[in-house]
C-alpha positions, -999 to +999 in steps of 0.1 A: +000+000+000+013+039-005+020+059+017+004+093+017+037+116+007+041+093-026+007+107-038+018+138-055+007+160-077+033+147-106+020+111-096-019+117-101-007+136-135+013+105-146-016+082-136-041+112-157-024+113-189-032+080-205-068+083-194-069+112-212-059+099-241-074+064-238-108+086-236-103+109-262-100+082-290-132+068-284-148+093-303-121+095-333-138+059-342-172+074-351-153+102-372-136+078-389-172+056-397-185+092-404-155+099-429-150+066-448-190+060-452-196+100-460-170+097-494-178+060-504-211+056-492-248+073-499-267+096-475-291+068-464-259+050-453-252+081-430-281+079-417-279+042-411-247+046-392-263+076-370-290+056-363-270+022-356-247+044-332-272+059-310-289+025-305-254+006-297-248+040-276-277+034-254-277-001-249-238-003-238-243+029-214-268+013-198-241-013-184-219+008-173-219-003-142-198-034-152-167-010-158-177+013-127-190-019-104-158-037-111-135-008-106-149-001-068-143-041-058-112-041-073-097-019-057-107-025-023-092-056-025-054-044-037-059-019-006-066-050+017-037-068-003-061-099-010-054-109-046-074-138-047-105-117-044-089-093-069-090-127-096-128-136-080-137-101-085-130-103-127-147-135-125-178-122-109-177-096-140-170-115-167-196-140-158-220-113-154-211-093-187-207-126-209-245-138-197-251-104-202-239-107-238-254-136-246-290-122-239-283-091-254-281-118-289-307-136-276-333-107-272-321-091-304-349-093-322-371-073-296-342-046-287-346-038-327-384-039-328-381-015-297-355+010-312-369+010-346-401+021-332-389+042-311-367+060-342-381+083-374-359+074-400-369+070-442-377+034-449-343+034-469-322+047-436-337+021-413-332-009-442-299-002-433-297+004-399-314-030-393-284-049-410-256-029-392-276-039-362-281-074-371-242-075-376-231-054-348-248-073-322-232-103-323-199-080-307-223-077-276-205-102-252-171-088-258-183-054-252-194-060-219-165-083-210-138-053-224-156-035-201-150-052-174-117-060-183-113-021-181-126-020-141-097-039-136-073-021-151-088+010-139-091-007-101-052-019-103-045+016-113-028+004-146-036+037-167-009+032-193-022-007-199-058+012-201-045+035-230-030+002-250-058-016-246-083+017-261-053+023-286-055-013-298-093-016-299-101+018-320-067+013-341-077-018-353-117-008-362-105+020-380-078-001-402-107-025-404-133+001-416-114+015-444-102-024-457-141-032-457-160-002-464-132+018-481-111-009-503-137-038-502-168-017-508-189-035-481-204+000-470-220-003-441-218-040-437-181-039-434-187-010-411-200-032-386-185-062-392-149-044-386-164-032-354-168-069-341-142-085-356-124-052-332-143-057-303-139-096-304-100-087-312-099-061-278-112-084-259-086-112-264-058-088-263-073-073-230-072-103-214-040-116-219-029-086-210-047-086-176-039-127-171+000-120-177-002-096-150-022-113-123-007-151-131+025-136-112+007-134-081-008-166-083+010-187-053+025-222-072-002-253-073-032-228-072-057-218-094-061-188-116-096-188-110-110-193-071-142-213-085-152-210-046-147-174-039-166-167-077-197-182-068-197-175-031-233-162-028-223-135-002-202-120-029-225-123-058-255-105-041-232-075-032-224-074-069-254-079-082-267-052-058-240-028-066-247-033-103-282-027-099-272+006-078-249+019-108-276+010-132-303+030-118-280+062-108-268+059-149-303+061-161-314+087-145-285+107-155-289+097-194-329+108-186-315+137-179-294+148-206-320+133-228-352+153-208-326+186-218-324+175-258-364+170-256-365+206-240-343+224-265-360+207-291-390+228-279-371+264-294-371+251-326-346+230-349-325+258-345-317+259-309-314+218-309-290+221-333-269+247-313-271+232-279-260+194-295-229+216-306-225+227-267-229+190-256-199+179-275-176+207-260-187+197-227-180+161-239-145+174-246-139+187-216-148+153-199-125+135-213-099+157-190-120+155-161-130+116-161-094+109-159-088+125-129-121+107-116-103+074-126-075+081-109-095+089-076-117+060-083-085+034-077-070+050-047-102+055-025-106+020-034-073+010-023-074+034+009-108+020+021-095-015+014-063-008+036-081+011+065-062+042+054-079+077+058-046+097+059-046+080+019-077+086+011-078+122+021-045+129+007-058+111-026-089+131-027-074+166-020-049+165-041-071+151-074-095+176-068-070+203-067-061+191-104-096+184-115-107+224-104-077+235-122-082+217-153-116+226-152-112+265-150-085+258-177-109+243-197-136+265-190-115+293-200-108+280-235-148+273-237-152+310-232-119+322-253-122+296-283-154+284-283-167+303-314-137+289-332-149+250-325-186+263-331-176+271-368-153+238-374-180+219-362-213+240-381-213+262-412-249+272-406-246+307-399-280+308-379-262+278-360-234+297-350-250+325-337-272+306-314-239+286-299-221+313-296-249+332-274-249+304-249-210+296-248-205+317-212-232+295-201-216+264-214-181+276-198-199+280-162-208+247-166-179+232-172-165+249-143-184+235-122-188+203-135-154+190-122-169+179-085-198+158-098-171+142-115-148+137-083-175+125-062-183+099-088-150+088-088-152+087-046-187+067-045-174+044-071-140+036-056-155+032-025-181+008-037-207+032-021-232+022-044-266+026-027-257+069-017-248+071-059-278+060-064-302+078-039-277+112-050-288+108-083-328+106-075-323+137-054-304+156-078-331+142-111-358+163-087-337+192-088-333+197-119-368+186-130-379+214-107-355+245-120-367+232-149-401+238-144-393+269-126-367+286-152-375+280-186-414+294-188-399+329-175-362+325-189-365+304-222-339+290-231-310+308-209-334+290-181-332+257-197-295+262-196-294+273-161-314+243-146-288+220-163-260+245-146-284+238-114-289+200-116-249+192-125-240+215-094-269+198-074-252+160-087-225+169-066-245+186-033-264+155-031-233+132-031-216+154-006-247+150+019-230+115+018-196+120+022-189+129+059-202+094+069-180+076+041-151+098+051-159+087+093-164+043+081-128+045+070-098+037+098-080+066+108-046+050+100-011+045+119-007+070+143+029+089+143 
C-alpha cells in the first residue's frame, strides 16, 4: 500500500495522462465511420450509421456499471492486499457481462423492434440500420466483457495498460473500416463487421494482458480462477446489488441529458442544433475531467481497502486540486475559443450565432462540472453504491424542478441554467453523503 507523501501531484498527472488519451479516442472511431461511409457511401448510409450508433450507444451505457462496479471491488481488495478476491472479482464480471452478452443476442430481435419504433428514420435509412444492427450485435458479449476487463485495469490503477488496450481496440476498427467499407466496398456491412471482428479482437488482447499480469501473483499449485470465492453467494448479491445501484444512478443521468435535448428541441430546430454543438464541447472537456475521476476511483478504493484515511484524504485533495484547475483551464478555452470549435464543427450561420450566445453558459458549466465528476469517482471507488444512487434521485428532482421553474420565464437561458443547477446539485447530493463515508474509514497508523 502507498504511503500518503508518494501521492503527489506529478503522480496523479502520470496516472491522468493515459486516461486522457485512452478517452479521447473513443470518439475518433465514429469520425472515422463518419468519414469513410460519408465519401464511399450514400446519405441513407449516413443515416444508417447515426441511427446504428445511437442504439449501440444506449444499450452499452446502460451497463456501465460493469466498468464502474468492477473498478470499486477491485480496488478494495489491492488496498486489503487480498489478490485472490482481486482474480474472483474479474470472474464475478465476466460472468456477469458474458451472460449479459449472450442475452443481449438472444433478445435481439425485440431490442430492434423496440428501437426501430422508437426512431423516425426514411424506410431506406432504417433498411440499413437494421443490417448494421443485425451484424453489430453479435460483438455484444465482448463489449461488456472489455468493459470489465477495463474496471480492472482502472481498479489496479494500470492507466498506461488502459490506453493500450483503447489504442489497440479503436486502431484496429479504424484499419478494419477503411479495408471493408473503403477498399472492399462492403459499405455499411463492413462498417459493422470491422467493429466486431475489433471488439472480439480487444477483448482477447485485453485479457492476456490482464492474465500475464495477475498469473505472477498466483502462489505455485493454485488456481487462476478461485471457482469457490466466484460463486460465493455473499459476494455475488453484493455485486449484483452494486450493479443494480450503478444501473439505476446511470439512467437517470442519461434521462436527464435526454429530458434537456427534448426541451431544446422545444425552441425550434435551430436551438437543438446549437445546444448538440455545446454538448460535445462539454464532452470534450470530460474527457480531461473523467481521468482524474479514474484516478481517484483506484486510490479510495485501495485506501478504504487498507483502513487508510490519511490516503484517502491525501488522494482526494490533491485530485481535486487538479480536477478544479483543469476545469477553469478548460472552461476558460470554452469562453476564449469556443466560437472557433462552433464554426469547425457548423457552417450554418443561424447555427453559430445561437452557440455562440450560450458559450458563457456552457463555460460555467464546465467549471463547475469537475466535483460531480470527483465525487463519482469517490462513491465508485469506495463501492458506495446505494448513496450514488439515492444522489442521483435527489439531484433528477432538482433539476426537473429548475426546470419547471426557469425555462417558462427564462426560455432557453433557463433551460441552460437548470442544467448549470442539476450538475452543481449532482455533486451537493453526493456530498450530503460524504462525511459518513469519510468517518467508516480507519484513521490509519498514528505517528
Amino acid at each position: 500500500m502507498q504511503n500518503p507523501e508518494s501521492i503527489s501531484y506529478p503522480y496523479l498527472l502520470q496516472k491522468a495522462w493515459p486516461i486522457i488519451l485512452a478517452n479521447a479516442a473513443v470518439p475518433l472511431l465514429g469520425l472515422v465511420d463518419t468519414a469513410v461511409i460519408g465519401n464511399v457511401g450514400t446519405v441513407e448510409d449516413l443515416g444508417a450509421i447515426a441511427f446504428g450508433g445511437l442504439i449501440f450507444s444506449f444499450v452499452y451505457w446502460s451497463f456501465g456499471f460493469l466498468r464502474m462496479g468492477t473498478t470499486g471491488f477491485v480496488a478494495r481488495a489491492m488496498g486489503a492486499g487480498d489478490d485472490v478476491e482481486v482474480r474472483a472479482v474479474l470472474g464475478r464480471a465476466l460472468l456477469l457481462a458474458l451472460s449479459l452478452g449472450v442475452m443481449l443476442i438472444a433478445l435481439q430481435w425485440l431490442i430492434r423492434l423496440a428501437a426501430f419504433s422508437l426512431l423516425d428514420g426514411s424506410e431506406a435509412v432504417e433498411s440499413v440500420a437494421r443490417e448494421y444492427f443485425s451484424i453489430r450485435i453479435w460483438g455484444a458479449p465482448a463489449t461488456l466483457a472489455t468493459f470489465a476487463l477495463m474496471g480492472l485495469l482502472i481498479g489496479l490503477g494500470n492507466s498506461r495498460q488502459l490506453l493500450l488496450v483503447q489504442l489497440f481496440l479503436n486502431g484496429l476498427n479504424i484499419t478494419l473500416d477503411i479495408w471493408f467499407a473503403g477498399f472492399l466496398d462492403w459499405g455499411v456491412s463492413g462498417i459493422a463487421l470491422g467493429t466486431v471482428i475489433a471488439e472480439w479482437s480487444a477483448v482477447i488482447f485485453a485479457a492476456w494482458l490482464i492474465y500475464a499480469e495477475l498469473s505472477r501473483r498466483v502462489p505455485p499449485r493454485h488456481s487462476f480462477w478461485p471457482m469457490t470465492r466466484i460463486l460465493d453467494r455473499g459476494a455475488l448479491a453484493k455485486t449484483l446489488s452494486a450493479n443494480g445501484d450503478i444501473m439505476i444512478r446511470t439512467l437517470l443521468l442519461v434521462f436527464s441529458f435526454a429530458f434537456f435535448i427534448n426541451q431544446s428541441a422545444r425552441f425550434g430546430d435551430v436551438v437543438l442544433a446549437a445546444n448538440h454543438i455545446l454538448l460535445q464541447l462539454i464532452s470534450f472537456a470530460a474527457f480531461f475531467l473523467d481521468a482524474y475521476a479514474f484516478v481517484v476511483e483506484s486510490l479510495v478504493g485501495s485506501s478504504i481497502g487498507a483502513g487508510r484515511r490519511d490516503i484517502f484524504d491525501r488522494a482526494v485533495k490533491r485530485s481535486t486540486v487538479l480536477a478544479l484547475i483543469t476545469a477553469v483551464l478548460l472552461a476558460s478555452g470554452v469562453w476564449l475559443f469556443g466560437e472557433f470549435a462552433v464554426a469547425v464543427l457548423t457552417d450554418l450561420p443561424e447555427v453559430r450565432v445561437a452557440a455562440n450566445s450560450k458559450l458563457f453558459l456552457a463555460a460555467i458549466y464546465v467549471c463547475i462540472s469537475f466535483a460531480a465528476f470527483q465525487l463519482d469517482g469517490i462513491f465508485i471507488g469506495a463501492s458506495a453504491t446505494a448513496q450514488m444512487r439515492n444522489a442521483a434521485f435527489i439531484s433528477l428532482a432538482v433539476f426537473l424542478l429548475a426546470c419547471w421553474l426557469l425555462i417558462d420565464r427564462f426560455a432557453i437561458n433557463g433551460l441552460w441554467w437548470a442544467m448549470i443547477i442539476y450538475v452543481a446539485a449532482r455533486a451537493d447530493a453526493l456530498l450530503l453523503f460524504y462525511p459518513g463515508l469519510r468517518r467508516s474509514i480507519p484513521p490509519g497508523p498514528g505517528p
